[in-house]
C-alpha positions as CSV (number, residue, x, y, z in Angstrom):
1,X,-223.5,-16.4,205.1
2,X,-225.2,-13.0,205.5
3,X,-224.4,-9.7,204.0
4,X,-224.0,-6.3,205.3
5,X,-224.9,-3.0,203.6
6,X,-221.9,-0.7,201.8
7,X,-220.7,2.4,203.3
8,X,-221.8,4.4,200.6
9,X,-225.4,3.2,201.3
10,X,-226.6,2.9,197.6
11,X,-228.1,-0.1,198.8
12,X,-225.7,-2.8,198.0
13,X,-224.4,-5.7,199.7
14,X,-222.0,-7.6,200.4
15,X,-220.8,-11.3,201.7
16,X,-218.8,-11.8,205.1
17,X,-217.7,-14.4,206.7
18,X,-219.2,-14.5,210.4
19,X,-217.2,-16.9,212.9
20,X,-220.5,-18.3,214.9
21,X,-222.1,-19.3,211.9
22,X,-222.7,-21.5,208.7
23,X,-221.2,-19.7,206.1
24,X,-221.7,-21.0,202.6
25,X,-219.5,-20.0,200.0
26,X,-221.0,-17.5,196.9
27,X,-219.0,-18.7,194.1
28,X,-220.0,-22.7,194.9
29,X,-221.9,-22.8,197.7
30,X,-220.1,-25.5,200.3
31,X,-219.5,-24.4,203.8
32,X,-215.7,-25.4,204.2
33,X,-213.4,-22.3,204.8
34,X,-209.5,-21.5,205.6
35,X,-209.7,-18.8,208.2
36,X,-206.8,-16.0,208.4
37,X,-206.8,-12.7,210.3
38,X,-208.1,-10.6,207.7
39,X,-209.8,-13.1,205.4
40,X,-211.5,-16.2,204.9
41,X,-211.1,-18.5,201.9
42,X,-213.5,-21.2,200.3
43,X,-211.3,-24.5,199.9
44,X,-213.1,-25.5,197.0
45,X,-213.2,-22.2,194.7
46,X,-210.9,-19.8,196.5
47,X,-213.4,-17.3,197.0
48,X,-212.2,-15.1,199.8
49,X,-214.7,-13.2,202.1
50,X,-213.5,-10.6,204.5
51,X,-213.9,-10.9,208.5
52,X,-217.4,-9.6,209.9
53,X,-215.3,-9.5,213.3
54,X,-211.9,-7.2,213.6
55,X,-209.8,-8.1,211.3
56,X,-207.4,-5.2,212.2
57,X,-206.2,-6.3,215.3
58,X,-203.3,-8.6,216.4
59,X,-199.1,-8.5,216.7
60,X,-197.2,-7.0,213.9
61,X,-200.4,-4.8,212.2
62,X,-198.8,-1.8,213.4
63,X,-195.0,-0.7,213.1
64,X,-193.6,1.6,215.6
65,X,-190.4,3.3,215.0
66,X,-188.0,2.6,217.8
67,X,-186.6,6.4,217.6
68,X,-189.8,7.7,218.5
69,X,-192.5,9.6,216.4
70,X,-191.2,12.5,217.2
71,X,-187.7,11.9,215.7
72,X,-188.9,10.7,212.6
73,X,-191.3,13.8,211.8
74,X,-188.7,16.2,212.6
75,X,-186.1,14.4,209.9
């Protein structure tokens, strides 16, 4: 597991899960995970990392009105 700095650079970190590599868990430190799109989550504590990769990407993330966006912002 490796950590990445916050956005608000104070200096903090914080655990992700990256894909190509052993990622042990913070709350109990095994390495077994249940991936998702968004998240992944320890199978032993249910500690749940975010992605390192994407995340925000894939069918049905985004909802497109089938009048058009200009319809719907002139209702």
């Amino acid at each position: 597991m490796t950590t990445v700095p916050f956005a608000s650079n104070r200096g903090s970190y914080r655990p992700v899960y990256r894909a190509q590599e052993i990622n042990h868990c913070p709350g109990c430190g095994k390495s077994q995970w249940m991936v998702g799109r968004i998240t992944a989550e320890c199978a032993f504590c249910a500690t749940a990392l975010p992605l390192n990769e994407g995340g925000m990407i894939g069918g049905g993330m985004w909802r497109v009105h089938p009048r058009g966006l200009e319809t719907v912002l002139a209702a």
